[in-house]
C-alpha positions as CSV (number, residue, x, y, z in Angstrom):
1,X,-75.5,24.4,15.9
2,X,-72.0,24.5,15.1
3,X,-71.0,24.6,11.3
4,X,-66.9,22.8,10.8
5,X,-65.3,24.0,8.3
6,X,-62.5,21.3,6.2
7,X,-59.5,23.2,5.3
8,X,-59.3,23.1,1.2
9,X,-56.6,20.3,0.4
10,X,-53.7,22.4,-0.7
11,X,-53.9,24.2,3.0
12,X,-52.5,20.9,4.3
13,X,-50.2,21.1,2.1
14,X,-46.6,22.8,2.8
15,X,-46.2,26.0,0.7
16,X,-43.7,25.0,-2.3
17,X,-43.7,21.3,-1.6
18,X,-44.0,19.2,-4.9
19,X,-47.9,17.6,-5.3
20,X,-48.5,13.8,-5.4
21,X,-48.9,14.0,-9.3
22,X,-45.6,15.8,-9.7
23,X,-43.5,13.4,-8.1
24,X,-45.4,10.7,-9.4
25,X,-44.0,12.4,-13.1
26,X,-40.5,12.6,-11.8
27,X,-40.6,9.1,-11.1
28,X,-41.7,8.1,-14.4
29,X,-39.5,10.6,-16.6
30,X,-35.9,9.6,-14.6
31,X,-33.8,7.7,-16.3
32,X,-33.2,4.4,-16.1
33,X,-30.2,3.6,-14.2
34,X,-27.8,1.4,-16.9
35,X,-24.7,0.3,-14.2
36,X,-21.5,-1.3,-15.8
37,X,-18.7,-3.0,-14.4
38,X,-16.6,0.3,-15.4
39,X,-19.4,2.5,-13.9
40,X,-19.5,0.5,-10.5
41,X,-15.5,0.1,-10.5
42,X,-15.1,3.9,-10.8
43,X,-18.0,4.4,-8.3
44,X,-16.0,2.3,-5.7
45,X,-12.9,3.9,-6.4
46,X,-14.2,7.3,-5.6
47,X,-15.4,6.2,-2.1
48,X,-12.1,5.0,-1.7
49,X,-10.3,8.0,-2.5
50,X,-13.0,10.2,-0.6
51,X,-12.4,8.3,2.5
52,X,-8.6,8.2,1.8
53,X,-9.2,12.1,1.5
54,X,-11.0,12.3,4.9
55,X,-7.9,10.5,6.4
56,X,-4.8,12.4,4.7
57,X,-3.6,13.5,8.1
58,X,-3.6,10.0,9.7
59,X,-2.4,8.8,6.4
60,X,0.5,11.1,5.8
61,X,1.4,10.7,9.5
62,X,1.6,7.0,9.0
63,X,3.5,6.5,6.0
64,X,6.2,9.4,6.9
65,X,7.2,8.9,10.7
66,X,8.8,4.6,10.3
67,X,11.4,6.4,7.6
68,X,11.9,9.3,9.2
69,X,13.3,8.2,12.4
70,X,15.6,5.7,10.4
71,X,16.9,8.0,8.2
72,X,17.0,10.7,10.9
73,X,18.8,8.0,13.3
74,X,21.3,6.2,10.5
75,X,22.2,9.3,8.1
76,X,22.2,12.1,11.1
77,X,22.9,10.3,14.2
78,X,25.3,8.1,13.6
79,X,27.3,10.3,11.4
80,X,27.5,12.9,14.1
81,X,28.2,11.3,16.9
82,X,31.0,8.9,15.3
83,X,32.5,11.6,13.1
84,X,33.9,9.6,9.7
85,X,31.5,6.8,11.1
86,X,29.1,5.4,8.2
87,X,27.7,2.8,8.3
88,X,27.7,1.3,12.1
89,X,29.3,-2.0,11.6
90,X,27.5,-5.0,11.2
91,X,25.3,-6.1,8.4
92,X,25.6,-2.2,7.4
93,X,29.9,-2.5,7.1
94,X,29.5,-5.5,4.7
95,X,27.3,-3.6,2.6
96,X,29.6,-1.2,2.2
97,X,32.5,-3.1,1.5
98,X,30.5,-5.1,-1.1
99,X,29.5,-1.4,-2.7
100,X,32.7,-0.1,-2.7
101,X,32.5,2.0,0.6
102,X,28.9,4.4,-0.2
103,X,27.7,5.8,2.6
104,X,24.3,4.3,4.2
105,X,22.6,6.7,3.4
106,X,22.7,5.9,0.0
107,X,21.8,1.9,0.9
108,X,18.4,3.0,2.9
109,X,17.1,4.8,-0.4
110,X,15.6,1.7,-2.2
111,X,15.3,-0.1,1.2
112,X,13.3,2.2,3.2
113,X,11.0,2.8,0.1
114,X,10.5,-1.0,-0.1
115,X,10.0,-1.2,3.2
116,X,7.2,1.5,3.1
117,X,5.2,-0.1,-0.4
118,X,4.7,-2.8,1.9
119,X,3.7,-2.1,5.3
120,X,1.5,0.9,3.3
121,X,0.3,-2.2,1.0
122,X,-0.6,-4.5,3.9
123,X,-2.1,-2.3,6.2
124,X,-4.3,0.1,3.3
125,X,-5.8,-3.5,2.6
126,X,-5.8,-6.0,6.1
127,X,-7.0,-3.9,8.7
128,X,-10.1,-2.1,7.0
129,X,-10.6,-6.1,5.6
130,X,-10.7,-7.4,9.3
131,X,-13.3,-4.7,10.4
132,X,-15.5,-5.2,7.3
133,X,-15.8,-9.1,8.2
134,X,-16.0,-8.5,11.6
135,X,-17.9,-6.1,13.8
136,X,-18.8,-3.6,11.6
137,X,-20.3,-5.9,8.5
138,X,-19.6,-3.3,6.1
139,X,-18.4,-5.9,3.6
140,X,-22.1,-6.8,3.2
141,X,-23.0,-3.4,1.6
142,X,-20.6,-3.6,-1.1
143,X,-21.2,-7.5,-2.1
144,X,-24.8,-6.3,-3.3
145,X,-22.9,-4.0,-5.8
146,X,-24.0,-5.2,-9.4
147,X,-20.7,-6.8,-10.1
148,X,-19.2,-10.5,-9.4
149,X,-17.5,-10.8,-6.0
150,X,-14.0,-11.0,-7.5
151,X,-14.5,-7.8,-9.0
152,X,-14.7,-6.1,-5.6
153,X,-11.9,-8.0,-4.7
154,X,-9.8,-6.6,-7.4
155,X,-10.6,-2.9,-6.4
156,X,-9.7,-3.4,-3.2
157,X,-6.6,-4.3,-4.5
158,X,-6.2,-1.3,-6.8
159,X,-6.9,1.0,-4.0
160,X,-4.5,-0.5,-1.7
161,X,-1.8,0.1,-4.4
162,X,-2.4,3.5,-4.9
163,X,-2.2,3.9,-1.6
164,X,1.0,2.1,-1.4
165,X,2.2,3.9,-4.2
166,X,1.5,7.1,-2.7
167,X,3.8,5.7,0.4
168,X,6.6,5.5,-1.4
169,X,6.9,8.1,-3.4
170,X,6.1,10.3,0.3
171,X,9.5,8.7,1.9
172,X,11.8,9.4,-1.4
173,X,12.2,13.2,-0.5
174,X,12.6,12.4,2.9
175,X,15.4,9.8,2.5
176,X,17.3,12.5,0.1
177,X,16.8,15.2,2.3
178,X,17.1,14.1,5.5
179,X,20.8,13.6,6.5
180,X,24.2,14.9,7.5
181,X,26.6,17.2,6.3
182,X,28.6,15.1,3.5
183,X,26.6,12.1,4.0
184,X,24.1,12.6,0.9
185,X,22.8,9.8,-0.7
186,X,24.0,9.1,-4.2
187,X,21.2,8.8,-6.1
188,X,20.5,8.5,-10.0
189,X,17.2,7.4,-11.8
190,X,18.9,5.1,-14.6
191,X,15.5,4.1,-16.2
192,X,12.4,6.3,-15.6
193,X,10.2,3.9,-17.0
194,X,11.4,0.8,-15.4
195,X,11.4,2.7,-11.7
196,X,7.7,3.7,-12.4
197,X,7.3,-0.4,-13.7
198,X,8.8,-1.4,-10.0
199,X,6.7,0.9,-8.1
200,X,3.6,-0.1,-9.7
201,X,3.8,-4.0,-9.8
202,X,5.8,-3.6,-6.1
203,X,2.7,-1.6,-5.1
204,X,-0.1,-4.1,-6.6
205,X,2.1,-7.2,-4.8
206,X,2.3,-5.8,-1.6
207,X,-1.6,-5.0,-1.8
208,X,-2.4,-8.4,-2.9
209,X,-0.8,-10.3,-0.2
210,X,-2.9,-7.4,2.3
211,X,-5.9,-9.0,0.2
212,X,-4.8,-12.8,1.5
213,X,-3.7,-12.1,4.9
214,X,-6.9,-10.3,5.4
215,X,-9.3,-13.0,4.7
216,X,-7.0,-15.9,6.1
217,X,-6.1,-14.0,9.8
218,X,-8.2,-14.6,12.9
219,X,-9.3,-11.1,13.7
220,X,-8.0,-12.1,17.2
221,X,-4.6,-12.4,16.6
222,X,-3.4,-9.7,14.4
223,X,-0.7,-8.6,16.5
224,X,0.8,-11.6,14.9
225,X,0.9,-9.9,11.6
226,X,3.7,-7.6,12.8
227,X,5.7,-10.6,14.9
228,X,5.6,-13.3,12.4
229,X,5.6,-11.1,8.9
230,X,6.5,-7.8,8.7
231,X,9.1,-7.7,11.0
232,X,11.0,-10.7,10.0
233,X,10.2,-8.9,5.9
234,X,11.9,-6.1,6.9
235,X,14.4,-7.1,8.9
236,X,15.6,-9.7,5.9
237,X,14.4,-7.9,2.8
238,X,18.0,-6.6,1.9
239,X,16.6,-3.0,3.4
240,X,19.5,-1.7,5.1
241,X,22.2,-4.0,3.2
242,X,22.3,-5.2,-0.4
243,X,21.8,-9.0,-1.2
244,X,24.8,-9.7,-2.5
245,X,26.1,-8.5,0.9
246,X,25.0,-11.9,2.4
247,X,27.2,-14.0,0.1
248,X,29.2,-14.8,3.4
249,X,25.9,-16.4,4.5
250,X,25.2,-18.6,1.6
251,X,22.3,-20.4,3.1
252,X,20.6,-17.1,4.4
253,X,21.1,-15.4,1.1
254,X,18.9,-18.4,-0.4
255,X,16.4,-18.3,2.1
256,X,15.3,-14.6,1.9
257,X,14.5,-15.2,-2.0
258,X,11.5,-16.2,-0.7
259,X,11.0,-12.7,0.3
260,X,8.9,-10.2,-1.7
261,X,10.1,-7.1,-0.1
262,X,14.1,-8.4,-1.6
263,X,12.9,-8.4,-5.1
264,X,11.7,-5.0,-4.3
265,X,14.5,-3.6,-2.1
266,X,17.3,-4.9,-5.2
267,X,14.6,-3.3,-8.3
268,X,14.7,0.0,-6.7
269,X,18.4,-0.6,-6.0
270,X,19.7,-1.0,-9.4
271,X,17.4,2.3,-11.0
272,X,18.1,4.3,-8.0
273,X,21.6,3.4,-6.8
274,X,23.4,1.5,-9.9
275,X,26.6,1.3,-8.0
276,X,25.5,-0.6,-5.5
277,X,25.7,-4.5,-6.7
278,X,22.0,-5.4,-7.1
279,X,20.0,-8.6,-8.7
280,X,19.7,-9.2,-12.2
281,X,16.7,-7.6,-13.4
282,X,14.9,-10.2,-14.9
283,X,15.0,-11.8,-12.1
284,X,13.2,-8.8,-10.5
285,X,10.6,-7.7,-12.6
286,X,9.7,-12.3,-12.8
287,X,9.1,-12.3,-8.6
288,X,7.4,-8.9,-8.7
289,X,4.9,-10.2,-11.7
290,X,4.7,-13.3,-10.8
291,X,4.1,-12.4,-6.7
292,X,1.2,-10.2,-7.8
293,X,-0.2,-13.0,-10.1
294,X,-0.1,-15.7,-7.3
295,X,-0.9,-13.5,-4.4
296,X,-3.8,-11.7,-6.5
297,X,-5.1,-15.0,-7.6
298,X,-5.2,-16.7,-4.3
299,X,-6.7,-13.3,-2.3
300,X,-9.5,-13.5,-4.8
301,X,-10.1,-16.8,-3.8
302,X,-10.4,-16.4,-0.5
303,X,-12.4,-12.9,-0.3
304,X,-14.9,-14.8,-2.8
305,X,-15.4,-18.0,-0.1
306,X,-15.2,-15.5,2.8
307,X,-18.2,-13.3,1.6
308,X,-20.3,-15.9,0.3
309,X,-19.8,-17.4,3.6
C-alpha cells in the first residue's frame, strides 16, 4: 500500500514571499489615502510634465523649426541676396516707414514669438483633446479623478500654457541670433515684469481657446483648424508688420482687433522693441485678460457638457 505524503504548507509557499497574515497587516496599517484638490492638481500636473518630458525632442523640434525658417529666410536671405534690401516691400516696407526705417529683423521679434505662444498654445491643448474624446477614451480615466470636471479642465489649461510659455521663450534666442551681418535686431526689455505679465496671460489665452476649439471641432475636420484659424491669425496678427502700419487700411486695421495674436504681437512689441509704434498698453494687457477670462470660461463649459456626455 502506498503511503502519500502532503507537502507542509510553507513548501508551497515561494521562499521570501510575504504570508497571508502579513499582507493582510499591511493592508490594515497603510494609511489612509486623504486626496485634495491641491494633491490631485499637482498629481496631474506631473503626468503632464512627465509625458512632456518623454516628448522633448518632438517638442523642441516643433516649436523651433516655423521661426527658424522665417527668421533664417527674412533676416539672412533676403538681406543677402538684395544687398541694402530690408524689408522686402510690401506689408514689410510700410512697417518700416511707420518705425522709422528698423530693419525686419527687429519687427519679427515680438511677432514670431506671438506667433509661436499660439500655435504651441493650440496645438499642446486641441490635438491631445481630440484623441482623448475620440478613439483612445483616455479622457474617461481622468474624469474619475476626485475633483469637479472643471477642475481638470483648468489643468489642462495650465499645462498647455506652460507649454506655450516654454515656446516662446525657445524662439527668443533664435530670432536674436539668427541673422545677417548688420541686420541685428534692436532689442531692449523696457519692463521685466510687464514682459513676464504678457507672456503669462498670452500663454494661458492661447491655451484657453486650444481648450474651446478642442471640445467644439468635429475630429473629422481638423485640417480646418489651420485653414480657417491659424493661418488667417497669423497672417493678420500684426506678426511681420506693426498695427499701426495698417492705418492706410482703416477698415482692416479694425477688423484684426478681433484678433488675439495682435494684442499679443503689439504687448511684446512695446517691452521688446519700444521704437517701433505699438498699442496703448491698457489696451493690451484688457484683451489679453479679458481673452483668457472669456475663452477659459466658455472652454470649461464645453469640456464639462462634453465629458458628462
Amino acid at each position: 500500500m502506498t503511503t502519500i505524503r502532503e507537502a507542509p504548507p510553507q513548501a508551497a509557499e515561494q521562499a521570501g514571499a510575504p504570508s497571508a497574515a502579513e499582507i493582510a497587516a499591511l493592508i490594515a496599517e497603510a494609511p489612509t489615502p486623504r486626496p485634495t484638490l491641491l494633491r490631485t492638481f499637482n498629481a496631474m500636473m506631473a503626468r503632464e510634465f512627465r509625458v512632456l518630458r518623454r516628448n522633448a525632442i518632438a517638442t523642441f523640434t516643433r516649436a523651433v523649426m516655423q521661426p527658424l525658417l522665417f527668421v533664417f529666410v527674412f533676416a539672412y536671405v533676403f538681406p543677402k541676396i538684395g544687398g541694402g534690401f530690408n524689408l522686402g516691400g510690401g506689408a514689410a516696407a510700410a512697417g518700416a516707414a511707420a518705425a522709422g526705417g528698423v530693419n525686419f529683423a527687429t519687427i519679427l521679434v515680438p511677432g514670431l514669438m506671438a506667433s509661436m505662444l499660439l500655435m504651441q498654445g493650440i496645438m499642446a491643448v486641441t490635438f491631445p483633446l481630440v484623441m482623448e474624446f475620440s478613439w483612445q477614451r483616455t479622457i474617461e480615466d481622468r474624469a474619475l479623478a476626485p475633483v469637479p470636471i472643471r477642475v481638470l479642465a483648468i489643468q489642462k489649461i495650465v499645462a498647455g500654457a506652460v507649454q506655450s510659455f516654454i515656446g516662446a521663450v525657445i524662439v527668443f534666442p533664435i530670432v536674436l541670433l539668427v541673422h545677417a551681418s548688420g541686420q541685428a535686431p534692436h532689442v531692449h526689455v523696457t519692463n521685466w515684469a510687464l514682459f513676464a505679465l504678457i507672456l503669462v496671460f498670452a500663454s494661458l489665452l492661447t491655451s484657453a481657446l486650444g481648450l474651446l476649439l478642442g471640445t467644439i471641432m468635429d475630429p473629422r475636420k481638423m485640417q480646418m483648424l489651420f485653414a480657417v484659424i491659424l493661418l488667417p491669425a497669423t497672417m493678420l496678427g500684426c506678426v511681420y508688420y506693426p498695427w499701426a502700419a495698417l492705418h492706410h487700411i482703416r477698415w482692416l486695421q479694425i477688423a484684426v482687433l478681433i484678433n488675439p495674436m495682435v494684442y499679443m504681437s503689439e504687448g511684446l512689441r512695446a517691452v521688446l522693441t519700444p521704437a517701433l509704434p505699438h498699442m496703448p498698453m491698457w489696451a493690451v494687457l484688457t484683451a489679453l485678460l479679458g481673452g483668457t477670462v472669456v475663452f477659459g470660461y466658455l472652454g470649461t463649459r464645453t469640456f464639462t457638457k462634453r465629458v458628462l456626455n
